[in-house]
C-alpha positions as CSV (number, residue, x, y, z in Angstrom):
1,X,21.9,-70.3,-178.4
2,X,22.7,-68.5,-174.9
3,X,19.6,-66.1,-174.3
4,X,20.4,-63.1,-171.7
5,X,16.3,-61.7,-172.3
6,X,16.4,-59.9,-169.7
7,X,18.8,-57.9,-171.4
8,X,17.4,-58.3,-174.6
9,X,20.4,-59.8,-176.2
10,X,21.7,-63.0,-177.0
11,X,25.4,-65.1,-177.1
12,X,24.6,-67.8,-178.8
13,X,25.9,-67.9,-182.7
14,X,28.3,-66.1,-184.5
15,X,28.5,-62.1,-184.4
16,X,26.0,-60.6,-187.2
17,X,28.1,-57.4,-189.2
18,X,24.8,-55.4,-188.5
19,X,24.1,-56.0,-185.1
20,X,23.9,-52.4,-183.4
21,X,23.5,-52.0,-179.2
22,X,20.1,-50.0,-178.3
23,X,18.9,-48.3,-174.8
24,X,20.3,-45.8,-172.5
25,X,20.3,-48.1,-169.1
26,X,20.9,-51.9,-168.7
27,X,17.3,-52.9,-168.8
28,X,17.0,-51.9,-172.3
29,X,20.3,-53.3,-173.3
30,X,19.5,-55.2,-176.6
31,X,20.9,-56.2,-179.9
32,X,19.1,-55.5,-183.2
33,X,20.0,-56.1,-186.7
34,X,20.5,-54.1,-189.8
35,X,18.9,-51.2,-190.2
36,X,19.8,-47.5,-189.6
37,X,23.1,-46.4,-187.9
38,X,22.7,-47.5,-184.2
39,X,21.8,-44.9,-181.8
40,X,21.4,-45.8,-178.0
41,X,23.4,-46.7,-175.3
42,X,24.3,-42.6,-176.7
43,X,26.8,-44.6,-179.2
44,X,27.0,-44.5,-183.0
45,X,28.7,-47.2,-185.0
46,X,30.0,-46.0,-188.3
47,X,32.2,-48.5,-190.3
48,X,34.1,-49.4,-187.0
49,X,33.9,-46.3,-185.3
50,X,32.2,-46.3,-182.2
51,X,31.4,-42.3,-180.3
52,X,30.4,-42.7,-176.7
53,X,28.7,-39.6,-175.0
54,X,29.2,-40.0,-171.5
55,X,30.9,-42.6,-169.1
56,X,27.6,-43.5,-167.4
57,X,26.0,-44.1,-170.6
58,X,29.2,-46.5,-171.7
59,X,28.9,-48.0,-168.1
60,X,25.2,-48.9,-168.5
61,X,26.4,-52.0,-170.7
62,X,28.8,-53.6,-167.7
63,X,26.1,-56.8,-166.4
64,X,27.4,-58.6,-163.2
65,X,27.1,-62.4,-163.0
66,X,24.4,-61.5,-160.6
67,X,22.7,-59.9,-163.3
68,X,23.1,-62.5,-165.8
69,X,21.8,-65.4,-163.2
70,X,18.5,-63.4,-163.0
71,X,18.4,-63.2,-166.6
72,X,18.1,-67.2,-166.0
73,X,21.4,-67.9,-166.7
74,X,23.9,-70.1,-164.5
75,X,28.2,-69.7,-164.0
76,X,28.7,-72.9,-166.7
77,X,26.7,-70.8,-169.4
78,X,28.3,-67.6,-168.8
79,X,31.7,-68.9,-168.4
80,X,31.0,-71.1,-172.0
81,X,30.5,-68.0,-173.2
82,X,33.1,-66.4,-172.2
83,X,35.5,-69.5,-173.4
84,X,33.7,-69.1,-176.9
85,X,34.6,-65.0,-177.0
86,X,30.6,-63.7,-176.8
87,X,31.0,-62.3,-173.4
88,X,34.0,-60.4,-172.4
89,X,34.9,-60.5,-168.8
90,X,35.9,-56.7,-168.0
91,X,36.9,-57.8,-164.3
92,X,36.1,-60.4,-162.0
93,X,32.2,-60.7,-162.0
94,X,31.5,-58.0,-164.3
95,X,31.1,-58.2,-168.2
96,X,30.3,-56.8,-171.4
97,X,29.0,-58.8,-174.9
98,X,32.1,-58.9,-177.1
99,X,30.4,-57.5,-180.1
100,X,30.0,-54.1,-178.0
101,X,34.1,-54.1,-176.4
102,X,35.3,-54.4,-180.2
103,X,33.8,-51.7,-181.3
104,X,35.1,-49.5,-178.4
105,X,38.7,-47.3,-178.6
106,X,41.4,-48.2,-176.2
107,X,40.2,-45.7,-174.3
108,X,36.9,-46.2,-174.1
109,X,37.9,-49.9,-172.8
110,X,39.9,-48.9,-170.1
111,X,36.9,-46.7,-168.9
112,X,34.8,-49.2,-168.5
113,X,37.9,-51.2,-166.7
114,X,37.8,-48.0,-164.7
115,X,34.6,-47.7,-163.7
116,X,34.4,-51.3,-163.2
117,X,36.8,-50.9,-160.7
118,X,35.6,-47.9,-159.2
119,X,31.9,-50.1,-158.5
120,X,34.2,-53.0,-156.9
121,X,36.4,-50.7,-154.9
122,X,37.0,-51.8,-151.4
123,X,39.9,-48.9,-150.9
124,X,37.6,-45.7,-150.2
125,X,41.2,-44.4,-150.4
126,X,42.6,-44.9,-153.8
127,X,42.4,-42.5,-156.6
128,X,42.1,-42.7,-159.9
129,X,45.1,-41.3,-161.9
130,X,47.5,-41.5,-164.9
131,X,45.8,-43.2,-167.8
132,X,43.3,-44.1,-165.6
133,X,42.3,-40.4,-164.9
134,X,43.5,-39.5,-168.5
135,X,40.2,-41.3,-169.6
136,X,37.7,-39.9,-167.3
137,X,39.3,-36.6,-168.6
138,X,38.9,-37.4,-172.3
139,X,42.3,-37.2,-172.9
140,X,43.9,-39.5,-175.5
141,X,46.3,-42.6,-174.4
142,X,48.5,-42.8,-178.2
143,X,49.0,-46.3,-179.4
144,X,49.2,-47.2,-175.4
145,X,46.9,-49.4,-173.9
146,X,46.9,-49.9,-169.8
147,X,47.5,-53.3,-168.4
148,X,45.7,-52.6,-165.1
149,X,43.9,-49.5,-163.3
150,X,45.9,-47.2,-162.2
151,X,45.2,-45.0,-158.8
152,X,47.1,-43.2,-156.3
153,X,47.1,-44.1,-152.7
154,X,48.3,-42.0,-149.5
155,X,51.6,-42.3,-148.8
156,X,51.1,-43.9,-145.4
157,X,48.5,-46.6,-147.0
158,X,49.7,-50.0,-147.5
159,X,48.2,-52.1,-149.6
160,X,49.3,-53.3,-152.4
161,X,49.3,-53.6,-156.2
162,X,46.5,-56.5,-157.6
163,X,46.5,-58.1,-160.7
164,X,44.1,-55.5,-162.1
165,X,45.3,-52.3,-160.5
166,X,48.1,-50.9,-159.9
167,X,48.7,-48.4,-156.4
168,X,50.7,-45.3,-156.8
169,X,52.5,-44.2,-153.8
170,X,53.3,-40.8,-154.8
171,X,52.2,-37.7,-152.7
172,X,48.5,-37.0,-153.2
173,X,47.8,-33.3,-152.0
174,X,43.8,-32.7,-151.6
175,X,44.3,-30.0,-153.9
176,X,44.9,-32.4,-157.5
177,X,41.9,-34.5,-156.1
178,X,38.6,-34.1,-157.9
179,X,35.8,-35.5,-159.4
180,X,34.6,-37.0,-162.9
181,X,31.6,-38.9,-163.4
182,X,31.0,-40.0,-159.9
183,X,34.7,-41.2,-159.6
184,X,37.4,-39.6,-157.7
185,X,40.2,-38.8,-160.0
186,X,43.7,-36.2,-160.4
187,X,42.9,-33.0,-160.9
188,X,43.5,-32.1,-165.2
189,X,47.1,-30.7,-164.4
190,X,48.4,-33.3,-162.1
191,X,47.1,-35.4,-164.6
192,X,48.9,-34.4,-167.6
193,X,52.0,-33.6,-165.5
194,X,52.2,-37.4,-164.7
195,X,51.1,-38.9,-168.0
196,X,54.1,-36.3,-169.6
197,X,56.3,-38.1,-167.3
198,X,55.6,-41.6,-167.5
199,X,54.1,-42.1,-170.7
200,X,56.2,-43.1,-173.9
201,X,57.2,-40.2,-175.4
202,X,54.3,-40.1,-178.8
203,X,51.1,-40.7,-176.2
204,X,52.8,-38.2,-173.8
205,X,52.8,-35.5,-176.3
206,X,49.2,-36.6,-177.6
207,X,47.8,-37.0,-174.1
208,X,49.6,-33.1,-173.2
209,X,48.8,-31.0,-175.8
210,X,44.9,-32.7,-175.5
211,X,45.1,-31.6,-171.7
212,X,46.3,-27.9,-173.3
213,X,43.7,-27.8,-175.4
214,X,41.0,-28.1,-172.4
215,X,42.5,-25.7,-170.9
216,X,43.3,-23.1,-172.9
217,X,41.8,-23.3,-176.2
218,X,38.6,-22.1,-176.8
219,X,36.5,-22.6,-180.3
220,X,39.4,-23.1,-182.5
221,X,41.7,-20.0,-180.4
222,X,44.5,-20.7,-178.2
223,X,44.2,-18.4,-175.6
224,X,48.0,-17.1,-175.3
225,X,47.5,-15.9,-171.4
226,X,45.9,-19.3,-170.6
227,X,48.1,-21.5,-172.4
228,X,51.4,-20.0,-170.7
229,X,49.7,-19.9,-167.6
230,X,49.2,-23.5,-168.1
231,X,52.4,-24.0,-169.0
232,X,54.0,-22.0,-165.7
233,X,52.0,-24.3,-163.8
234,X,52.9,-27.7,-164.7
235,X,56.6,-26.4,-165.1
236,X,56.3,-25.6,-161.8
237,X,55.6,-29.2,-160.8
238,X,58.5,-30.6,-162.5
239,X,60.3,-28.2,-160.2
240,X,58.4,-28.9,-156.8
241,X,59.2,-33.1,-157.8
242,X,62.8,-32.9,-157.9
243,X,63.6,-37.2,-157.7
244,X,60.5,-38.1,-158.9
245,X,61.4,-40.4,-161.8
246,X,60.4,-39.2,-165.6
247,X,61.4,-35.3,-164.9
248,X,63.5,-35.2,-168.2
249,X,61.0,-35.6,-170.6
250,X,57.8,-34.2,-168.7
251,X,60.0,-31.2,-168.7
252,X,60.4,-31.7,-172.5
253,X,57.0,-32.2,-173.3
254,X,55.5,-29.5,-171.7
255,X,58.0,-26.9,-173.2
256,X,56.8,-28.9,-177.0
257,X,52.9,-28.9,-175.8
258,X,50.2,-27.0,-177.8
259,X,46.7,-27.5,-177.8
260,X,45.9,-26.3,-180.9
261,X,46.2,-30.3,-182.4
262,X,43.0,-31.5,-182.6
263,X,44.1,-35.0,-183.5
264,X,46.6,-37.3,-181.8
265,X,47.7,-38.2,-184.9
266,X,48.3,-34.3,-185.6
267,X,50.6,-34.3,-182.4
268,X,52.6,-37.0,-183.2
269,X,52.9,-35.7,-186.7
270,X,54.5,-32.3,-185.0
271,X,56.6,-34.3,-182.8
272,X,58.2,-36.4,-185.9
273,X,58.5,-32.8,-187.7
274,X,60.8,-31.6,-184.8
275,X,62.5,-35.1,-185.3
276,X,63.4,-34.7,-188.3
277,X,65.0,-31.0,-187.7
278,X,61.4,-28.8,-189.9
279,X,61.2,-25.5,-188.5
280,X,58.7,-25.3,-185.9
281,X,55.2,-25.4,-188.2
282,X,52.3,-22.8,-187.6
283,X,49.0,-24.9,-186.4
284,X,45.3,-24.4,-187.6
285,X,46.0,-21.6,-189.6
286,X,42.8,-20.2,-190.7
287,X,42.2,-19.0,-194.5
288,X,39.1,-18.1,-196.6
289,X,37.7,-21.2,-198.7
290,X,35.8,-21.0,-201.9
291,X,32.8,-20.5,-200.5
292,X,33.3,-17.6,-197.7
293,X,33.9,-19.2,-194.8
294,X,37.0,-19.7,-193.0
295,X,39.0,-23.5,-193.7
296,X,41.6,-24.5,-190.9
297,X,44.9,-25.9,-192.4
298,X,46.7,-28.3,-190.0
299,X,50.3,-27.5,-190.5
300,X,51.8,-24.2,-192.5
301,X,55.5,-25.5,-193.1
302,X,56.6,-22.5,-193.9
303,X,60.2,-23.4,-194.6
304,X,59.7,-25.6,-197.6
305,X,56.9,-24.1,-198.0
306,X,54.0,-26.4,-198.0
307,X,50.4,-26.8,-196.5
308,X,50.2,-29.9,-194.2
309,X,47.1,-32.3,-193.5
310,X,46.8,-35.0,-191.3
311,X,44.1,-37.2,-192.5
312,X,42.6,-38.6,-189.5
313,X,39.3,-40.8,-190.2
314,X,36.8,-39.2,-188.8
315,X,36.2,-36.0,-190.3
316,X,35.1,-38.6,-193.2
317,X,33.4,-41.1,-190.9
318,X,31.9,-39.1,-188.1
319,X,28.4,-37.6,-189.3
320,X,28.4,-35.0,-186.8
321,X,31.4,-33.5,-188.3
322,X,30.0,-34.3,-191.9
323,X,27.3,-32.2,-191.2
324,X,25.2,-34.2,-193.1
325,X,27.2,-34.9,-196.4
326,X,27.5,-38.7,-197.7
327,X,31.3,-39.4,-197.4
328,X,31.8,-39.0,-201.1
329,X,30.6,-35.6,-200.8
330,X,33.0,-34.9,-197.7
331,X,35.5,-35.9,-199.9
332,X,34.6,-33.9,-202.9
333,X,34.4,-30.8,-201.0
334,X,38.0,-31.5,-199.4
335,X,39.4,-31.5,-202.8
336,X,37.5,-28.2,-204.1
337,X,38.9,-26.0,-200.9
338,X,42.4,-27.9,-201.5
339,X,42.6,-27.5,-205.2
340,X,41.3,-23.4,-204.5
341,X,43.6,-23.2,-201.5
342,X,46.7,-24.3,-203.5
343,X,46.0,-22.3,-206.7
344,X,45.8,-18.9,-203.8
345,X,49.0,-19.6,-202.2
346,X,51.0,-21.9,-204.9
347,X,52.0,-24.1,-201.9
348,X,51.1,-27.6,-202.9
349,X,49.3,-29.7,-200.5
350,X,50.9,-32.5,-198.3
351,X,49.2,-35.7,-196.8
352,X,49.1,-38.2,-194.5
353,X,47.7,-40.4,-192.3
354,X,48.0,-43.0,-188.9
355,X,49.8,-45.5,-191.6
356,X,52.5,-42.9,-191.9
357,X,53.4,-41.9,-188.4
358,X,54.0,-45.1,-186.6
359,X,57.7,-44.5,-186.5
360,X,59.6,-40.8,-187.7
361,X,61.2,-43.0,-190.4
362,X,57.6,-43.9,-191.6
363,X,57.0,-40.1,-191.8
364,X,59.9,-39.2,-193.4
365,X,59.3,-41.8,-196.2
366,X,55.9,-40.5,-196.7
367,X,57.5,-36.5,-197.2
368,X,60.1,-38.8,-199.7
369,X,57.4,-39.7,-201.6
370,X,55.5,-36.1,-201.8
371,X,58.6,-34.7,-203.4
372,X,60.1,-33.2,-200.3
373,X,63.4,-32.9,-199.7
374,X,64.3,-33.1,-196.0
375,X,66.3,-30.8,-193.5
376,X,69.8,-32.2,-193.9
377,X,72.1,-33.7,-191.2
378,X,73.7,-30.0,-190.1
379,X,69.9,-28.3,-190.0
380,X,68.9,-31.2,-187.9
381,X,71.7,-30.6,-185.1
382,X,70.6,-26.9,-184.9
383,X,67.4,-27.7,-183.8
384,X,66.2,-29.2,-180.4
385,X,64.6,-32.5,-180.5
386,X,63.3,-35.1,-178.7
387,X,65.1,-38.6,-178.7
């Protein structure tokens, strides 16, 4: 048994299913088992799913080796437990317990690879862009998880790529420079302009319409004024970067972008719809549930017609969107606005979820299998579409 009690937690022995993380700063970093949902280090663990509040809070957890030799412990006992898999090295020097970087996202693992980074940094030059920015912004990164930090460097500065971050040389006006968190970053709309260009196509559109809905939604309105004015202006970087590699699709994805999906999944869903030649679907469309209030629908297909959900899993998993309701109950209530909703409109319900929407064949298979009959071959070449 490998004792970090400093810390207050320990590597040694295999990883316990209820061992939570408690404390808002490094000193109080600690593992406890079982009991109630775990709350500190401001994150929740819920059957796998793991919320972090704020980057300096997720940060808190990175312990350097220096840290870890005052704890008492010497480079053969961290780097055994690092060989064993109960301390992940984030970067050279600087690690996390493994029990706490499984539970993260993708994205909430590249942050901490961020600001991991950003506390080594040695290049008071380089800032922090593409997915790399796209996570201090909150943005999604679809099924795509970065390699190596990714920053931008002046034109003029020469050094070079590392094995853990990669140097941009694009053109860096002081205008798209800002700040998130403490850590120099692209500004929100150079950001999504380069993640639309360089990004496979799925997270691109995920990452986008996230950036949109920053932007220009507000409660669950799109702002028409702000979303097109959004629009004009990353349109008009795909015209001020004439040669800049990626144009055809950025330009693409910001005429397809809408920032009324809440969900990646609810993107990529829309993106697969175009694919496979639906008419353009209405988004969050609002109607009157059972009880009063107003319900938003996902998608209202309106040519077959149907009522579209994407079942993402944290409406049933997150207590904060529960509102306090076990999961069963969630669940039962779904069903009682559905079943109302479908007996006001007599349009049946459609569903799916992350399994379905890997590839557009996946998708369409699902629609198959809800008794839809798909656009044919001659619909499908009227309609626009992404490759």
């Amino acid at each position: 048994m490998v004792s970090f009690s400093a810390y207050g937690f320990a590597l040694g022995g295999a990883s316990d299913a209820g061992l939570s993380y408690t404390g808002a700063s490094r000193g109080e970093l600690s593992l406890r088992r079982g009991g109630a949902a775990p709350r500190g280090l401001a994150a929740e663990q819920h059957r796998g799913m793991f919320v972090t509040r704020t980057t300096a809070e997720l940060a808190s957890a990175l312990l350097t080796r220096g840290d870890l030799e005052r704890s008492g412990e010497r480079g053969p006992t961290i780097a055994r437990a690092v060989r064993e898999g109960r301390l992940r090295r984030v970067r050279q020097g600087r690690y996390v317990p493994t029990d706490l970087w499984e539970m993260l996202s993708p994205e909430q693992r590249h942050l901490l690879e961020v600001v991991a980074a950003e506390l080594d940094k040695q290049d008071g030059d380089l800032v922090a862009s593409h997915a790399s920015s796209a996570v201090l912004w909150g943005l999604p990164l679809y099924r795509h998880a970065p390699t190596r930090v990714h920053g931008i460097a002046r034109i003029d500065h020469r050094a070079s790529s590392t094995a853990t971050v990669l140097r941009h040389t694009d053109e860096l006006p002081d205008e798209d420079i800002t700040v998130r968190d403490g850590i120099r970053c692209t500004t929100l709309s150079r950001t999504a302009f380069d993640l639309a260009r360089t990004l496979p196509i799925e997270a691109a559109v995920a990452a986008v319409d996230a950036a949109m809905r920053i932007a220009a939604v507000r409660g669950q309105t799109l702002d028409p004024l702000r979303a097109e004015r959004w629009r004009a202006e990353l349109g008009a970087r795909v015209v001020a970067a004439k040669g800049t590699r990626g144009l055809r699709q950025a330009k693409d994805v910001i005429a397809f972008m809408d920032g009324r999906a809440q969900l990646p999944g609810e993107s990529v869903s829309r993106l697969h719809l175009r694919r496979l030649g639906f008419a353009p679907p209405r988004l969050q469309v609002p109607m009157i549930g059972p009880d009063g209030t107003t319900v938003w629908i996902d998608f209202g297909l309106d040519d077959i017609p149907a009522w579209g959900e994407f079942d993402g899993t944290s409406k049933y998993l997150d207590p904060a969107l529960r509102r306090g309701h076990t999961v069963e109950e969630a669940l039962l209530e779904e069903k009682r606005r559905e079943d109302y909703l479908r007996a006001r409109t007599a349009r049946p319900f459609l569903r799916w979820g992350s399994a379905h929407i890997g590839t557009t064949e996946a998708f369409a298979r699902q629609l198959r299998s809800l008794g839809v009959t798909l656009p044919t071959a001659s619909a499908r070449s009227r309609r626009p579409t992404f490759v």
